[in-house]
C-alpha positions in Angstrom: -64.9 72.1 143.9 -64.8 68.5 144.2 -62.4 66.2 146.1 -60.6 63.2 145.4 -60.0 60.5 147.9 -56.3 60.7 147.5 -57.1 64.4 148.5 -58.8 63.5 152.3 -56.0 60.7 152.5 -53.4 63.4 152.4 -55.2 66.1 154.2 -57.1 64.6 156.9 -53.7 62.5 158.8 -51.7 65.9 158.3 -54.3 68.0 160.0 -54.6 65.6 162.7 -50.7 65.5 162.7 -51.4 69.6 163.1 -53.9 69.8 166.1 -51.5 67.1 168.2 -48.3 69.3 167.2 -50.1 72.8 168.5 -51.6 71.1 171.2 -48.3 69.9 172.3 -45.5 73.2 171.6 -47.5 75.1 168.8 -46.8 75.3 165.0 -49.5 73.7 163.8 -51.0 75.9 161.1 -47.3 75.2 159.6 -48.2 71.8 158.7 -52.3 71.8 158.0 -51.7 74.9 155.8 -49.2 73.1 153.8 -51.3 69.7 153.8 -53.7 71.7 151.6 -50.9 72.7 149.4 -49.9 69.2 149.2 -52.8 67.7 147.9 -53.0 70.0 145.5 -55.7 72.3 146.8 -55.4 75.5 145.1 -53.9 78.5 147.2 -56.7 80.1 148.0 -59.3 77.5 148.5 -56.3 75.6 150.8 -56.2 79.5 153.1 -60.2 79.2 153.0 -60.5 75.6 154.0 -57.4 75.8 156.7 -59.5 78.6 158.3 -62.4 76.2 158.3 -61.1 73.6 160.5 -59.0 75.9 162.6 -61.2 77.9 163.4 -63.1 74.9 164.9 -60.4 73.3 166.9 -59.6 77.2 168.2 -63.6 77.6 169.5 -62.9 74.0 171.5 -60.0 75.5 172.9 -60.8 78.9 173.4 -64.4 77.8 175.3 -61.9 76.0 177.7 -59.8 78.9 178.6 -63.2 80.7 179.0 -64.6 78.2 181.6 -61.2 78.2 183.3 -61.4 81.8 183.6 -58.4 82.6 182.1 -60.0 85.3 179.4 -61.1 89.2 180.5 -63.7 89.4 178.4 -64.4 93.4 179.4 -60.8 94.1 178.4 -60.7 90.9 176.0 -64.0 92.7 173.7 -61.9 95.2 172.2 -59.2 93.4 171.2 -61.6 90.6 169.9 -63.2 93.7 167.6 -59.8 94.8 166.4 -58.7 91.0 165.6 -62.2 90.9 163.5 -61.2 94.1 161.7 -57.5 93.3 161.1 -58.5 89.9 159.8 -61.1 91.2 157.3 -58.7 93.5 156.3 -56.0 90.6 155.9 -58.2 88.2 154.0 -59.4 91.0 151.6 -55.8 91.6 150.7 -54.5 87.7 149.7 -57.6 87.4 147.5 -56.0 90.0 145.7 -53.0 88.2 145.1 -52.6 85.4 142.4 -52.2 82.3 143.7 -49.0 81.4 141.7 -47.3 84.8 143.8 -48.8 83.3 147.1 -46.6 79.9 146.2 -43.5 81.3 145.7 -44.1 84.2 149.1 -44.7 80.9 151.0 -41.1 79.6 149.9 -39.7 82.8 151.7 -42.4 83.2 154.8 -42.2 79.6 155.8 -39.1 78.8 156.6 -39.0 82.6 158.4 -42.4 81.7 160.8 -41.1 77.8 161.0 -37.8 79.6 162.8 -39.7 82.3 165.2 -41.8 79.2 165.9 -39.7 76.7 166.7 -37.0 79.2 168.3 -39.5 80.7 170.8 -41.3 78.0 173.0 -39.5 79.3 176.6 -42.8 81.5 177.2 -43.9 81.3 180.3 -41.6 83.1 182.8 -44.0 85.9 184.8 -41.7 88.1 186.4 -42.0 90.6 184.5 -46.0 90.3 184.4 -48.0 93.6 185.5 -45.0 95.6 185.2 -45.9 98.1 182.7 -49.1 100.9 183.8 -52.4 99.6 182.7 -53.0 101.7 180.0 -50.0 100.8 178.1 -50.3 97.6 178.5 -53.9 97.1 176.9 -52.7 99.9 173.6 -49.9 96.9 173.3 -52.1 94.0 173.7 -54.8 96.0 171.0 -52.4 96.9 168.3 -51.0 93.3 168.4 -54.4 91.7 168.0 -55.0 94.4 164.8 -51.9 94.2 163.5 -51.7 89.8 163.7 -55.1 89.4 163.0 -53.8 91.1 159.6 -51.4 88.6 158.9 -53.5 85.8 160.0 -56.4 87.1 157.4 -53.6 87.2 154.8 -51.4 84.2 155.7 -52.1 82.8 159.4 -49.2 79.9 160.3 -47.8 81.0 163.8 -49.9 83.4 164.6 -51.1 82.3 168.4 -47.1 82.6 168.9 -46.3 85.3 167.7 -49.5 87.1 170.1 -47.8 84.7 172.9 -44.8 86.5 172.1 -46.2 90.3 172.2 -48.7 90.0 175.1 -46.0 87.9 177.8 -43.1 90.2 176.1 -44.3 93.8 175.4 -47.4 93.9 177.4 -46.1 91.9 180.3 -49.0 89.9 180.7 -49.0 86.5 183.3 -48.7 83.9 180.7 -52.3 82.4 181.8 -53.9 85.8 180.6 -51.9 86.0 177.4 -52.4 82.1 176.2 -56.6 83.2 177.4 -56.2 86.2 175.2 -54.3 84.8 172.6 -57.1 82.2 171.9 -59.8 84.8 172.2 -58.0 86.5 169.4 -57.1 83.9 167.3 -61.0 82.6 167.5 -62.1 85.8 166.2 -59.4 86.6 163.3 -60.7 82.8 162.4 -63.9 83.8 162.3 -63.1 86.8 159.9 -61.0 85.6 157.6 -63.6 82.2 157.3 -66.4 84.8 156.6 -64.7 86.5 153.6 -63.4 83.1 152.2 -67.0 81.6 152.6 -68.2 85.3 150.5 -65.7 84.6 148.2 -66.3 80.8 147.5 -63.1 79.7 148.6 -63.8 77.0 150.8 -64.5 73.3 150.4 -66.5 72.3 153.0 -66.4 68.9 152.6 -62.7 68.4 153.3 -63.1 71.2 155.4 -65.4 69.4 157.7 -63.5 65.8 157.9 -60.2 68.2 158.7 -62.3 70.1 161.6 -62.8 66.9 163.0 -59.3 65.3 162.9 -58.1 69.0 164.0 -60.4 68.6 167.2 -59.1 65.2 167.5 -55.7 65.6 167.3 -55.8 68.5 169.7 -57.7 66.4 172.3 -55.4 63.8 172.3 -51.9 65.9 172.3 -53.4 68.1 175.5 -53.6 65.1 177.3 -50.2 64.0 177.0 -47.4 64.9 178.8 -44.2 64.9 176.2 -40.9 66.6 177.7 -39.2 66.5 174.9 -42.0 67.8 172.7 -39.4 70.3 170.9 -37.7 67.0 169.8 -40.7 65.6 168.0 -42.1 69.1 166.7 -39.1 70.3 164.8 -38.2 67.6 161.9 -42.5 66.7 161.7 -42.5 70.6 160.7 -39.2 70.5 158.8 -40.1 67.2 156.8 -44.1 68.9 155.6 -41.8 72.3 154.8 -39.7 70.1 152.5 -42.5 68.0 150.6 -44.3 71.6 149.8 -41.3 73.4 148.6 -39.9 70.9 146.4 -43.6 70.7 145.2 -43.9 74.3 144.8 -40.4 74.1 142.6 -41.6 71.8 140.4 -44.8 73.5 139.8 -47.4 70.2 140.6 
């Protein structure tokens, strides 16, 4: 599929937009997957091509937490396998689905991940970390990764919250292992879902690629800063991008 200028005007700012925003509180995947939309990218080439340039910000990130030594990787292996499967099994399943019924379940998920995102940023409190028997805590930590990596394969906007959420929450992990984890996860259900879209021909790799690197350059410069009222900023960039796509989606452009 070819792209139009106007296209990489739209795409390439909001992506950026996307990597500073996640680097800064999370949410980001709420506005790149939606730029897509936007610019008029058809469903499932804009939940192919998302995955592209995701998928390379995540690898910069999650090579950091790696170096930093904030990723298990004898524990970390087996949840990586069940993100890879989970995600497969995800992005299998939307190619099933038309993209006109995708459009309209984004006008009901959206707004439902935007809250959960934006509601839940207080992570970070580890008194509660280690408390639960070993065992337990790693059958939490693996079901979460198969069970998200399914709905990032599918869908994938909030998805390194939502594992935030069930590895500091239900498997009481410090919140330097779970946002170590949570990349190594994420990386992989990337990796999965970008493999079946690439099978499939559903990505464009040339907007693709110039969104990868405004991604990676947007999360670069947002990790660097230090905003205290990120929350502030976050909320109405996500609310506005929300808007524009659902009164796009109404009118059927």
């Amino acid at each position: 599929m070819d792209c139009t200028i106007l296209q990489f005007i739209i795409v390439c700012p909001m992506v950026f937009l996307a990597g500073f925003v996640d680097a800064i509180a999370g949410g980001g995947g709420l506005i790149s997957l939606p730029a897509y939309l936007i610019a008029g990218v058809p469903t499932h080439m804009a939940l192919g091509t998302n995955k592209m340039s995701s998928m390379m910000g995540t690898a910069i990130a999650t090579g950091r937490f790696a170096k930093n030594g904030y990723i298990q990787f004898k524990k970390v292996v087996w949840f990586i396998v069940a993100a890879l499967i989970g995600s497969s099994i995800g992005s299998n399943l939307t190619l099933l689905v038309s993209d006109k019924i995708l459009q309209y379940m984004m006008i009901v998920i959206l707004p439902i991940v935007a809250f959960y995102v934006m509601r839940n940023k207080k992570m970070g409190d580890d008194s509660l970390a280690g408390t639960l028997p070993e065992r337990k805590s790693f059958l939490i930590a693996l079901a979460s990764a198969l069970i998200i990596g399914i709905y990032d394969g599918f869908y994938g906007p909030g998805t390194g919250t939502f594992l935030l959420l069930v590895l500091t929450g239900a498997a009481r992990y410090t919140m330097k292992e779970a946002a170590g984890t949570t990349k190594a996860i994420n990386l992989s259900s990337n990796v999965a879902a970008f493999v079946t879209f690439v099978i499939h021909g559903k990505i464009i790799y040339t907007l693709g690629l110039a969104a990868a690197i405004c991604s990676i350059l947007g999360n670069y410069i947002g990790s660097g800063l230090v905003l205290g009222n990120g929350q502030k900023i976050v909320r109405p960039l996500i609310l506005v991008v929300l808007a524009i796509l659902f009164v796009k989606i109404l009118l059927g452009n």
